[in-house]
C-alpha positions in Angstrom: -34.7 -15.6 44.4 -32.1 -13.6 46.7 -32.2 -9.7 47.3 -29.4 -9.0 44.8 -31.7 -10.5 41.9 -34.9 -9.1 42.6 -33.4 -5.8 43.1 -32.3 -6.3 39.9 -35.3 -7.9 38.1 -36.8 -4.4 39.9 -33.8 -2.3 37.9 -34.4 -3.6 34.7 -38.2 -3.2 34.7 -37.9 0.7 35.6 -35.7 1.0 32.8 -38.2 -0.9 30.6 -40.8 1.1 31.3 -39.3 4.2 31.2 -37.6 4.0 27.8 -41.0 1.9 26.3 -43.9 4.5 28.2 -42.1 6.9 31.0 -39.5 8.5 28.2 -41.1 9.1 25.4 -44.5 11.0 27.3 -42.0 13.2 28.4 -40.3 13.8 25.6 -43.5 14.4 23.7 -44.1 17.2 26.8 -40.8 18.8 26.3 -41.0 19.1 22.4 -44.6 20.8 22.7 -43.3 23.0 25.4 -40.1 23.9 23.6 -42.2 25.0 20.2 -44.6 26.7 22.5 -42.0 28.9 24.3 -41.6 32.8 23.7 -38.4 34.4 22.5 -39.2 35.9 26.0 -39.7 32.5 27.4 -36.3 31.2 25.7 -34.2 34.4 27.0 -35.1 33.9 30.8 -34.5 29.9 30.9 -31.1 30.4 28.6 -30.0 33.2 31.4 -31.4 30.9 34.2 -28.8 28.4 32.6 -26.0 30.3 31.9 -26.4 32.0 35.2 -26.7 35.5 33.9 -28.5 38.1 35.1 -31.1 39.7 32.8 -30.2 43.3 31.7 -26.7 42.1 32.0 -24.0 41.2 29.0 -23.2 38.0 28.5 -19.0 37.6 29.6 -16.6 39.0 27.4 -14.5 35.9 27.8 -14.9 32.1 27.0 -14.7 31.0 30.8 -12.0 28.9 30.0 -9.2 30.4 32.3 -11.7 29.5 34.8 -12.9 26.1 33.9 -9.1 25.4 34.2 -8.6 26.4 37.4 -11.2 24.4 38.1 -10.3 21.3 36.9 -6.9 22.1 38.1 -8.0 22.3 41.8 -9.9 18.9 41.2 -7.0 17.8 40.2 -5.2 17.9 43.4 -7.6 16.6 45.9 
């Protein structure tokens, strides 16, 4: 069996496991911890995502002028 293979038998048995026993243990974590959570909780990880400082409004505008530009200067490199 050459490198290529094995790396790939490897590949396919990480992905085995982890849809069959890695995936769902987590996802049984993050459902309990998600029912668990405080409005509290909730507030803080949604700011922490949005990247908004608590105390602070959310933006007055959809962000997409900005995601635009974005794009557009991804665009041209």
């Amino acid at each position: 069996m050459d490198e290529a293979t094995h790396e790939l038998d490897r590949t396919r048995q990480w992905v085995k496991m982890w849809k069959t026993e890695t995936g769902p243990v987590l996802e049984e974590i993050h459902d309990r911890e998600l029912l668990g959570m405080s409005e509290e909780g909730a507030r803080r990880i949604s700011a922490v995502l949005l990247d908004v400082p608590r105390g602070n409004a959310l933006r007055k505008d959809s962000g997409l002028v900005e995601q635009q530009f974005w794009f557009q200067k991804a665009w041209k490199k």
